[in-house]
SEDOBA-495700 format. One record per atom (N, C-alpha, C): residue in one letter; x, y, z. Coordinates in steps of 0.2 Angstrom, whole numbers, padded with zeros to 4 digits, always signed. Example, Ala and Ser with C-alpha at 12.3 -4.5 7.8 and 13.67 -1.06 7.14 Angstrom:
// SEDOBA-495700
a+0066-0028+0039;a+0062-0022+0039;a+0066-0016+0039;s+0064-0011+0035;s+0068-0005+0036;s+0064+0000+0039;
//
This chain:
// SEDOBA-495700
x+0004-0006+0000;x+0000+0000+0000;x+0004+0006+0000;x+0004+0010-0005;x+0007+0017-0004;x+0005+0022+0003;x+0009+0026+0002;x+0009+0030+0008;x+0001+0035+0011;x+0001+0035+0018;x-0007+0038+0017;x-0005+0044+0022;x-0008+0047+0019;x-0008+0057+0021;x-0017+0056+0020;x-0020+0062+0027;x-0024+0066+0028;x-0022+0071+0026;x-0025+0075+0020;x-0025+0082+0019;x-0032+0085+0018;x-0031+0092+0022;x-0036+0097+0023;x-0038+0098+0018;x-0045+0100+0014;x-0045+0105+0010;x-0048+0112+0011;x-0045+0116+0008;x-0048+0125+0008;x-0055+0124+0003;x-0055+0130+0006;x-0063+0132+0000;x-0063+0141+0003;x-0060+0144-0003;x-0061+0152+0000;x-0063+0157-0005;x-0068+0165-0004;x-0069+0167-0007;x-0063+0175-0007;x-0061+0174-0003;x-0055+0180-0004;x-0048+0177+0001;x-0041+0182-0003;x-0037+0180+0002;x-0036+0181+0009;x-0042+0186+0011;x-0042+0183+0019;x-0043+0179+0021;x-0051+0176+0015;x-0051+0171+0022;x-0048+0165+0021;x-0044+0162+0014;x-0037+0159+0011;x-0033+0158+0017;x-0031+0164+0019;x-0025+0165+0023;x-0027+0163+0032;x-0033+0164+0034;x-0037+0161+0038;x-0036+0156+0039;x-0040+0151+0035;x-0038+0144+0033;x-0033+0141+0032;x-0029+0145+0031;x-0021+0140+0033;x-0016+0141+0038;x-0019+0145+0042;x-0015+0146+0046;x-0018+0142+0051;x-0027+0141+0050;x-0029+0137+0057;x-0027+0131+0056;x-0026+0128+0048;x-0024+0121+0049;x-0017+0117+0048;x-0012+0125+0047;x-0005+0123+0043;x-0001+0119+0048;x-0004+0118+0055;x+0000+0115+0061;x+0001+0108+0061;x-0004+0106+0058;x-0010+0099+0057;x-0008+0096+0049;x-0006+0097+0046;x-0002+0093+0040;x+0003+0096+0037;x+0006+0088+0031;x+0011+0093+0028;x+0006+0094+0021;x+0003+0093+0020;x-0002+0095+0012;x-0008+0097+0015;x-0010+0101+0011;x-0017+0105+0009;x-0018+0106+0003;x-0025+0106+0000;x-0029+0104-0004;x-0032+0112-0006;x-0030+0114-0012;x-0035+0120-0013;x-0042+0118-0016;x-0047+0120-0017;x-0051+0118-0022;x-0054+0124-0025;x-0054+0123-0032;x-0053+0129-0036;x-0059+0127-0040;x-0065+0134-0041;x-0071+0132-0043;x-0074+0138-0047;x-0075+0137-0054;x-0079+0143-0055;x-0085+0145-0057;x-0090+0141-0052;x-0100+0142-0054;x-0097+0139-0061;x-0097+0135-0063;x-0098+0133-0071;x-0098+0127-0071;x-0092+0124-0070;x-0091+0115-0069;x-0094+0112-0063;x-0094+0118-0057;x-0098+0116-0051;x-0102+0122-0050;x-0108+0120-0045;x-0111+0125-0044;x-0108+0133-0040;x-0103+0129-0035;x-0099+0135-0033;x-0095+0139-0036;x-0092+0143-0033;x-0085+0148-0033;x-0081+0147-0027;x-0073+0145-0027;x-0070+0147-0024;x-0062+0148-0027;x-0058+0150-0023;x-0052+0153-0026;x-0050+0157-0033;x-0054+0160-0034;x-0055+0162-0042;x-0052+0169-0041;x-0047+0171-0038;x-0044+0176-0037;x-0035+0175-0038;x-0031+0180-0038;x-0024+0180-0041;x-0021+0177-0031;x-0023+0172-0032;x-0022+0170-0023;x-0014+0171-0021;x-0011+0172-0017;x-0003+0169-0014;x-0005+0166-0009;x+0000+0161-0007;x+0002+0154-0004;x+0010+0158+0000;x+0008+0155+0007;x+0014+0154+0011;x+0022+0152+0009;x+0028+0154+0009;x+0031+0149+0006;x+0035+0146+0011;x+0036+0140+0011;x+0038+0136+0015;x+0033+0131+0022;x+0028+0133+0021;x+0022+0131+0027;x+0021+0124+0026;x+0019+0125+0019;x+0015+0116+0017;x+0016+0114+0012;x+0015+0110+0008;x+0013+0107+0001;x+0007+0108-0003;x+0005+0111-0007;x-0003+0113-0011;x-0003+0108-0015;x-0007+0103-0015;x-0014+0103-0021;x-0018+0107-0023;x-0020+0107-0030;x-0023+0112-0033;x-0030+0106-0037;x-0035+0105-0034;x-0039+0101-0036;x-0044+0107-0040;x-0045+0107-0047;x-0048+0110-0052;x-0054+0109-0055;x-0058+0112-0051;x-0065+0112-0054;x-0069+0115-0060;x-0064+0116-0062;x-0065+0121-0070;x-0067+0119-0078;x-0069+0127-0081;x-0072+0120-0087;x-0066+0121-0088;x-0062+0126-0090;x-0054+0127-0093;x-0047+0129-0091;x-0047+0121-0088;x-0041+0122-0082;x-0035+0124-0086;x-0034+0124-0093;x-0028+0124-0094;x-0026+0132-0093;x-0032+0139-0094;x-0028+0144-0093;x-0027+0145-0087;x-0029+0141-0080;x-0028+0141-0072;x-0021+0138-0073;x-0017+0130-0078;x-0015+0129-0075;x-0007+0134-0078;x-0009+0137-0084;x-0003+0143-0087;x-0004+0147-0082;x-0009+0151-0079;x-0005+0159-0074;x-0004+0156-0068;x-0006+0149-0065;x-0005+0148-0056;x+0001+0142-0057;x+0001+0138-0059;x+0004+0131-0061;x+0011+0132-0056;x+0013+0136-0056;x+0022+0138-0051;x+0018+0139-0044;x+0013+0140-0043;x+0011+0140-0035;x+0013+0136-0031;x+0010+0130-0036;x+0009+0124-0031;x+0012+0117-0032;x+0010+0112-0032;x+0015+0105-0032;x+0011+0101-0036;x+0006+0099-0034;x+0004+0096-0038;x-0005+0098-0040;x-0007+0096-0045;x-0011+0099-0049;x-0016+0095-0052;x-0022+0091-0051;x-0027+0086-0050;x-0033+0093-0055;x-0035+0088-0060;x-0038+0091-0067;x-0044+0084-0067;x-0050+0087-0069;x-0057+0084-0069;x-0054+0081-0077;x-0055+0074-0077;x-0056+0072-0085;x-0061+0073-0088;x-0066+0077-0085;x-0073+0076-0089;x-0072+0084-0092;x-0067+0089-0089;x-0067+0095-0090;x-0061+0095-0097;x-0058+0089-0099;x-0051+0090-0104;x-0052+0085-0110;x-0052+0091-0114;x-0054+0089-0124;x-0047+0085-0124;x-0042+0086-0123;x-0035+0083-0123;x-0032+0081-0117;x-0032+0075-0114;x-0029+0073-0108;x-0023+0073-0109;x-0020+0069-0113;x-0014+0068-0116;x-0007+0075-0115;x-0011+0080-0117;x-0010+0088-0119;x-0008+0090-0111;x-0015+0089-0108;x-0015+0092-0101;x-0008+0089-0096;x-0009+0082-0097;x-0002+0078-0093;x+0002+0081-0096;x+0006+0081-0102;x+0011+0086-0104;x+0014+0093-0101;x+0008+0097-0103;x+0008+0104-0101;x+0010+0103-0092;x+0007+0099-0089;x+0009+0099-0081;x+0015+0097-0079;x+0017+0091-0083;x+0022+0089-0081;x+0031+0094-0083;x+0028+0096-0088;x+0033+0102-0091;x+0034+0106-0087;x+0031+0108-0083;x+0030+0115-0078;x+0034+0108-0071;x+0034+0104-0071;x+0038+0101-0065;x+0034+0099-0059;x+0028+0098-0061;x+0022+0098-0056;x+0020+0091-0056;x+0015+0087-0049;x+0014+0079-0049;x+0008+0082-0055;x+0005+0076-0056;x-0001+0076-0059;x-0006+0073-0060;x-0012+0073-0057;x-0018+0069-0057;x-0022+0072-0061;x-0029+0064-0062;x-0034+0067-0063;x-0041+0066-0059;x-0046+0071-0059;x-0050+0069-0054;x-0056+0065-0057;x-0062+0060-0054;x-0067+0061-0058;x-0074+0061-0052;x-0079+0064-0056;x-0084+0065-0054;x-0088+0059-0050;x-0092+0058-0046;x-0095+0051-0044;x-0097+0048-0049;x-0100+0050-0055;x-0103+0045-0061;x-0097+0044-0065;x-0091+0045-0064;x-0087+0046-0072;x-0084+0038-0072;x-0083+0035-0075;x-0080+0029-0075;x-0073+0028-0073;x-0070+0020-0071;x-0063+0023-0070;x-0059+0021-0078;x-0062+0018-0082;x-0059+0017-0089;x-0057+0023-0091;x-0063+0029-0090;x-0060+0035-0092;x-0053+0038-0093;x-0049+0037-0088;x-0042+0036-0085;x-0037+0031-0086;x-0040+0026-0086;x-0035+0021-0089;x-0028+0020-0091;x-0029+0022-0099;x-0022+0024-0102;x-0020+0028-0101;x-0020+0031-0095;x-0015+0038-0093;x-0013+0036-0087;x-0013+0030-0083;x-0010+0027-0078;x-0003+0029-0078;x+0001+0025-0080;x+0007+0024-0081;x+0011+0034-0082;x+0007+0038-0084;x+0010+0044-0086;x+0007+0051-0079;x+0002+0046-0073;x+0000+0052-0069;x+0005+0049-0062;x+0004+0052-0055;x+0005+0051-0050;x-0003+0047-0046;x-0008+0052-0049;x-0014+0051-0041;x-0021+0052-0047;x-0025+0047-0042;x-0032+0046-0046;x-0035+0049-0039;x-0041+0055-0040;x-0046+0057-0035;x-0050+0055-0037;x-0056+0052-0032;x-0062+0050-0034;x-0067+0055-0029;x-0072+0058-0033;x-0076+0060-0028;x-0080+0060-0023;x-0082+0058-0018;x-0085+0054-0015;x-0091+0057-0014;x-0093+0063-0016;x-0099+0068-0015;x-0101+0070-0023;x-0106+0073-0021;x-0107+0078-0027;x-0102+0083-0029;x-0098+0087-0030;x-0094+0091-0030;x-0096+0098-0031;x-0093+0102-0025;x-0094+0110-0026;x-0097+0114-0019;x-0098+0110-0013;x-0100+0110-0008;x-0095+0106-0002;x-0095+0112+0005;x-0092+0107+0009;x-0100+0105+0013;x-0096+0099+0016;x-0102+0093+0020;x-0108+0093+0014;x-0106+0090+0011;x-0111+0086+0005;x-0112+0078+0008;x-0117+0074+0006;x-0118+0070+0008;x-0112+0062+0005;x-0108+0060+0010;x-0105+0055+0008;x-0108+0048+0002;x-0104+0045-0003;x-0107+0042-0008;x-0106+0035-0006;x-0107+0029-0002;x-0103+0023-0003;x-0102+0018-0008;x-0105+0020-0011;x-0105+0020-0020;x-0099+0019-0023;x-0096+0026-0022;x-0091+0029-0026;x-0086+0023-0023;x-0084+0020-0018;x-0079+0016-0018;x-0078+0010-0018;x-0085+0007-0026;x-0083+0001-0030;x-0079+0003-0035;x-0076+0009-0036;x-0075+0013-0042;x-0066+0014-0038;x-0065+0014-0033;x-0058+0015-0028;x-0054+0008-0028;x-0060+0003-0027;x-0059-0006-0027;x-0056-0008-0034;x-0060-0004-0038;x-0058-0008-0046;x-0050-0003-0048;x-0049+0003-0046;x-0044+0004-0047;x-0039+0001-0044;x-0038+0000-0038;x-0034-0001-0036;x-0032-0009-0035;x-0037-0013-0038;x-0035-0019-0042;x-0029-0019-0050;x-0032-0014-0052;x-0028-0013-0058;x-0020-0010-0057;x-0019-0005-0052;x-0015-0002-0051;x-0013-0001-0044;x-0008-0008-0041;x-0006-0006-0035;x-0004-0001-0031;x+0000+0003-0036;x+0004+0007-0035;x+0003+0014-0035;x+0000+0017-0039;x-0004+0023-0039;x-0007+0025-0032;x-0007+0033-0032;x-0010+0035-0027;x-0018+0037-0026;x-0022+0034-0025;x-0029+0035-0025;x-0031+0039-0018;x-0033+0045-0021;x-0037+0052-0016;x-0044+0049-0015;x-0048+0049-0010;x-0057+0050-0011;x-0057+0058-0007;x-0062+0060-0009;x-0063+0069-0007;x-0071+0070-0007;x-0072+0071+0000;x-0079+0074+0000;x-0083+0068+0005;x-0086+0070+0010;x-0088+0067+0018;x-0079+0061+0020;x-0077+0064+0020;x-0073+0060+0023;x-0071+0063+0031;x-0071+0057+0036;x-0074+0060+0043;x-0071+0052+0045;x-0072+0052+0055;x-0070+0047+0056;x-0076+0041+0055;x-0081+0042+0055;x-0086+0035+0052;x-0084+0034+0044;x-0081+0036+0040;x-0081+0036+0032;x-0073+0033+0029;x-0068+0035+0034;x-0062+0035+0031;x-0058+0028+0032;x-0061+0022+0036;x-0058+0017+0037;x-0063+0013+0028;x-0069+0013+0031;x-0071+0012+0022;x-0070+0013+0019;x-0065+0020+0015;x-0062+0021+0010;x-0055+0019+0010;x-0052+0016+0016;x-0046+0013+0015;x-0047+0008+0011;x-0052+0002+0017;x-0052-0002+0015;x-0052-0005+0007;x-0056-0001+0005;x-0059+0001-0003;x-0054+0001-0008;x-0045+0002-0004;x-0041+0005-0008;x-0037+0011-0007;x-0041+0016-0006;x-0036+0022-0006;x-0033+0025+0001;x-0029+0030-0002;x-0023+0030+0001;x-0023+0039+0005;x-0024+0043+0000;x-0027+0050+0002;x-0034+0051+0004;x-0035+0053+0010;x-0040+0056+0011;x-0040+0065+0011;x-0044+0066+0008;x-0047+0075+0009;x-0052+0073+0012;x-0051+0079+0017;x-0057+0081+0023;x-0055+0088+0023;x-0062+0089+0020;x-0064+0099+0021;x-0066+0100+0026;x-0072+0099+0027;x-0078+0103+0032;x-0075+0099+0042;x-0076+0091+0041;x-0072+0090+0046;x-0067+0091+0049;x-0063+0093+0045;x-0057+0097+0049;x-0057+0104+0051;x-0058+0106+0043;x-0059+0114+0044;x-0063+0119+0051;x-0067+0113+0052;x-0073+0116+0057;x-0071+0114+0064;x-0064+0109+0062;x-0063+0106+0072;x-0058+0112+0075;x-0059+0113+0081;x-0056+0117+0085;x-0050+0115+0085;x-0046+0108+0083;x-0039+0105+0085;x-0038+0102+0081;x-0038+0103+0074;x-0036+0099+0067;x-0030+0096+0070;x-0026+0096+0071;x-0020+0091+0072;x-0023+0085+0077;x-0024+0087+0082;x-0029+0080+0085;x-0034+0077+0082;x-0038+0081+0078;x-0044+0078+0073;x-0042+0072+0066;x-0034+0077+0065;x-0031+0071+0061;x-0028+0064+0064;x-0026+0066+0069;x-0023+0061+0073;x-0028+0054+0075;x-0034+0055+0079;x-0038+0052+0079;x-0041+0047+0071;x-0040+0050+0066;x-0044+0048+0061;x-0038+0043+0059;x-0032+0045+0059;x-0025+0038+0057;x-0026+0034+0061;x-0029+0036+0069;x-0029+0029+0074;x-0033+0024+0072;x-0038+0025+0066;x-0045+0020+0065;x-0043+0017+0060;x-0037+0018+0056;x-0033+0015+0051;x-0027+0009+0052;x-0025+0004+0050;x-0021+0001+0054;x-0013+0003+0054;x-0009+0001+0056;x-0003+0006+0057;x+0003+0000+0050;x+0005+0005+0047;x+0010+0002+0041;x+0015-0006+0042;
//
């Protein structure tokens, strides 16, 4: 089994409260999850501004809710480290892993709770991390899927090695499930975001996990 991190996700409408959000959490991991959303691909808006990031604090994902990630991943792309792109939003996957990879960055794709994981397939071998939704996408505390992780099972039959994300209700009642299921990253927005002692809130949620 590859490596497992609990990573926070952000959801902000300006840099204050950007910068809010990572300070309350920056203690409590070494990665953070931005989610980046323009009312188009999802119903929300977040991060849609010329954001700055700490340097040195944590490690960023930039997970992309966009129809047109490619001009997000041309002006921001040096932000951050790695950069998780919806397959359902890219005319050219192929294109898309290039351009990411040229900029020196990990590179995932993400897919929606209905997207298949054939989808993704042929680009195994050329990404780092498959995210699988586990909610609807665009909303924190959306109602968790159990669904979505017959879709975590089959990947990760296919693909020992690869890094598989679920993102969306993940909590301590949900996260031993999605291990079992396979994956290895968990994103937790609203759970963490909202606990008064995210470090102990991550800590508690590794205890329900077995130890390596």
């Amino acid at each position: 089994m590859p490596e497992i991190k609990i990573i926070p996700s952000l959801i902000a409408e300006t840099q204050e409260e950007l910068d809010e959000r990572i300070n309350h959490i920056k203690d409590a991991a070494k990665w953070l999850q931005m989610d980046i959303m323009d009312k188009k691909f999802v119903p929300s808006s977040s991060i849609e501004f010329d954001f700055v990031l700490p340097n040195g604090v944590c490690k960023f994902e930039a997970h992309l809710m966009l129809e047109d990630p490619v001009t997000w991943i041309n002006k921001h792309a040096h932000k951050v480290d790695t950069i998780l792109v919806h397959i359902e939003s890219c005319e050219d996957p192929e294109a898309i892993i290039e351009m990411v990879k040229g900029k020196g960055k990990k590179m995932g794709f993400a897919l929606r709770p209905e997207t298949l994981v054939s989808t993704v397939e042929e680009y195994l071998d050329k990404i780092e991390e498959v995210l699988f939704m586990t909610v609807e996408p665009g909303f924190y505390g959306a109602k968790f899927l159990p669904e979505t992780l017959d879709k975590v099972k089959e990947l990760r039959a296919i693909d020992s090695k690869i890094d598989i994300e679920v993102d969306g209700g993940i909590s301590p009642e949900t996260i031993r499930l999605a291990f079992d299921a396979g994956a290895n990253y968990f994103i937790s927005g609203s759970y963490l975001i909202k606990s008064n002692n995210p470090k102990e809130a991550i800590k508690s949620m590794l205890k329900l996990l077995p130890s390596p």
